[in-house]
N, C-alpha and C positions, 0 to 999 in steps of 0.2 A: 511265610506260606503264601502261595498261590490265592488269588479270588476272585471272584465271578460275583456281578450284580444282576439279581433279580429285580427288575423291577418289582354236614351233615341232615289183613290186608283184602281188598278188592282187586280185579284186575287192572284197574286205573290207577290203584295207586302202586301197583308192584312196576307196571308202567315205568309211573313217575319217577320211581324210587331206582329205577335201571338206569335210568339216565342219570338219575342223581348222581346214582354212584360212577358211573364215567365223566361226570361233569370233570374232574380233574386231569383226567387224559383222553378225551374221547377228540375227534374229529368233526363236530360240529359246529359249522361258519358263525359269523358274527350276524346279529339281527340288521333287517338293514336299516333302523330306524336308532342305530347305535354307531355308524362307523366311522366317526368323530373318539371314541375312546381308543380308539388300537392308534391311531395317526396321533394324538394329543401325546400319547403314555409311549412311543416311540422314539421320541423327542425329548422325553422331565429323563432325571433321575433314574427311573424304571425301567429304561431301556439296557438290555443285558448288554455285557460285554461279551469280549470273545472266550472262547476256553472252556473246560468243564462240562461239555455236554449242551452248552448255552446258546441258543437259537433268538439270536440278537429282535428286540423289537415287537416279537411273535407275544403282544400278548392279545389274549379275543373274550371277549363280553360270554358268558355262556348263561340260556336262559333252560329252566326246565319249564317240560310241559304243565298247563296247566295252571302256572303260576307267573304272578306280578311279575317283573323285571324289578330289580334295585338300580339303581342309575349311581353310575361310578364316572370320575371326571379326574383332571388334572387340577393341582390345586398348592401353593405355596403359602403353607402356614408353621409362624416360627419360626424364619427362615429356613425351615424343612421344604424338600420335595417331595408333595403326598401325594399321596390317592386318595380323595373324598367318596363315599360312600352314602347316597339317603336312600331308606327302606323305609316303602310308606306298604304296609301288609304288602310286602315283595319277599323272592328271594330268585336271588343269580351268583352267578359267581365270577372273576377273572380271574383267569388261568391262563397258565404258560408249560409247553411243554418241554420237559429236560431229557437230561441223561447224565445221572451222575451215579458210578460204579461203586458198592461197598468200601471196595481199599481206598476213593477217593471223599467216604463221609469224614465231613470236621464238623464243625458248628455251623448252627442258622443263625445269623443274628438278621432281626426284625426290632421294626415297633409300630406302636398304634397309640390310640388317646380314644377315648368315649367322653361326651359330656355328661349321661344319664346309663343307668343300668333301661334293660326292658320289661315294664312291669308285664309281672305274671307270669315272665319265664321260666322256663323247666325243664333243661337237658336231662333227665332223666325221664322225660313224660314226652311220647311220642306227642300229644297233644297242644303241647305250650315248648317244645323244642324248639327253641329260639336262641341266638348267638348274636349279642351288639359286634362282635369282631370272630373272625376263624382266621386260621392262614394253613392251608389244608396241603398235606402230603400224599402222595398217591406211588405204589412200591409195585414192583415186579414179583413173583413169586410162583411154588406150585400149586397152579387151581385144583389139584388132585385132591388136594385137601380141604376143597368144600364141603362144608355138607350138603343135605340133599337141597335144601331151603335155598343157600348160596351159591348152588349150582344152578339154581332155576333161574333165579335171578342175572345171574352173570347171562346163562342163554338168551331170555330175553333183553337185553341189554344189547349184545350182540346183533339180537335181529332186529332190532330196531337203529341202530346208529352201526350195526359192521363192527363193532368191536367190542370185543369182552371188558365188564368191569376190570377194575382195577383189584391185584390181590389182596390191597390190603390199601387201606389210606387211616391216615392220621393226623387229629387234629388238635391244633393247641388253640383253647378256649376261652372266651370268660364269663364264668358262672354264676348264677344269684344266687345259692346257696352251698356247694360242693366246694370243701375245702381243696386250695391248691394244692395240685401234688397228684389228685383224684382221677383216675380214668375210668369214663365212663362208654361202654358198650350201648352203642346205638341199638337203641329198642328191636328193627326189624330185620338186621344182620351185623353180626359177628363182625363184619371185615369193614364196619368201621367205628373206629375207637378214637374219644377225646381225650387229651388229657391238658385238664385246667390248670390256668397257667395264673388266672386271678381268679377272686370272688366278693361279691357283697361290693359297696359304692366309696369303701375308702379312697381306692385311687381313682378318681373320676379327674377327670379336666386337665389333667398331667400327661405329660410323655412318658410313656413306659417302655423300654428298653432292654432285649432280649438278647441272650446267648446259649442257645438250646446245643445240644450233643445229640444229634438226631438219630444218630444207632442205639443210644445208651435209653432213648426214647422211647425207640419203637420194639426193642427189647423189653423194655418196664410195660408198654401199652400190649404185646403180642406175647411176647415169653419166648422169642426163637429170632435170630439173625435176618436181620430187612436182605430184600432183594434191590438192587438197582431202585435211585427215583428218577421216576419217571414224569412227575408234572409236579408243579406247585400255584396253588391257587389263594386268594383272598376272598374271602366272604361275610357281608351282613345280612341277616334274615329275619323279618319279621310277620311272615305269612303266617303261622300258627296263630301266635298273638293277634293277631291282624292291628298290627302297633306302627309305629312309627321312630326310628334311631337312624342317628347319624353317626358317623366312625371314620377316624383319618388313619391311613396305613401309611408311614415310609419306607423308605426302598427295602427293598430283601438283600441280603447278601449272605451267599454260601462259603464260607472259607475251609480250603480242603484240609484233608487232615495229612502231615506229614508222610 
């Protein structure tokens, strides 16, 4: 097979929350007090190859409003090529934008390592929603089928950053309580949905080691056939909590499907 390496209301916060949800494919530049990440992470492991939709190098720091920055670096641990990640009450994300068509979904294979779970976390509690690791999907699809709630939201999204949310994003998590296997629907829309990938602090301090079926995914998380992906992102977040976690990510790699 073929593959390509890749290197989660007030009007403030529905704001925040537009851009959240484009943070995986939206069009906004890198902070310029960050552009040492995209030239580091160009150059490690991270750096896409050709093929598949794959937009070599293109990855960019993305912050939302309102909130901390997490600071992501290049980093060789393990003899791994990582992505380091510290969240001090932050959240940001990196992201890269793709294009990869249904007939072309196979497997995600990823990994990560945490040293500590986040205390007080709570992916099911808009409040304490907090993630030591994501690695976030973001899908094409027809926004026809918003509802009124996700239609609003996608608008302003739109007029603030020029483009509409994304139809659908997906994320594999790791949870303090929600058994693996679990998807859980983001408290303030529908269109986006985790599903935990680990829970509780058994695996801590270890490399953990993924090979996700990402249609068989987003089918178990949506109930209906993914459109085109369109961005892939990493994220640690600990603005809720206002905590403090570190999280090491290795490279992504998409391998097509037959």
């Amino acid at each position: 097979m073929a593959s390509v390496r890749f290197v989660g209301l007030g009007l403030r916060g529905l704001a925040a929350m537009g851009v959240f949800l484009l943070a995986a494919c939206g069009t906004l530049q890198p902070p310029p007090e960050v552009p040492a990440n995209g030239a580091e992470l160009a150059t490690s492991a991270w750096a896409l190859a050709s093929g598949a939709g794959a937009r070599p190098g293109i990855w960019k720091h993305q912050e939302f409003p309102g909130k901390q920055a997490s600071a992501y670096r290049s980093a060789l641990l393990d003899g791994r090529d990582v992505v380091r990640v510290d969240a001090v009450s932050s959240a940001s994300m990196l992201r890269n934008k793709v294009r990869v068509e249904p007939i072309d979904f196979g497997h995600l294979r990823f990994s990560w390592r945490i040293p500590a779970l986040i205390t007080g976390a709570d992916l099911t509690d808009r409040q304490h929603a907090d993630s030591p690791v994501r690695v976030v999907l973001a899908f094409e699809g027809d926004r026809s089928k918003f509802s009124a709630r996700d239609g609003m939201l996608s608008e302003l999204a739109h007029a603030l950053t020029g483009e509409p949310m994304p139809y659908a994003t997906l994320m594999y998590v790791w949870c303090n309580h929600s058994a693996p296997g679990t998807v859980l629907t983001n408290t303030r829309t529908s269109r986006i949905r985790k599903l935990v990938l680990e829970s509780g602090p058994a695996k801590l301090n270890r490399w953990l080691d993924y090979e996700r079926d990402v249609r068989a995914d987003f089918i178990k998380a949506y109930g209906e056939e993914p459109g085109a992906l369109v961005s892939i992102g990493i994220m640690t977040d600990t603005d809720n909590t206002e905590s403090s976690a570190t999280a090491w990510y290795g490279p992504l790699r998409h391998v097509r499907g037959r």
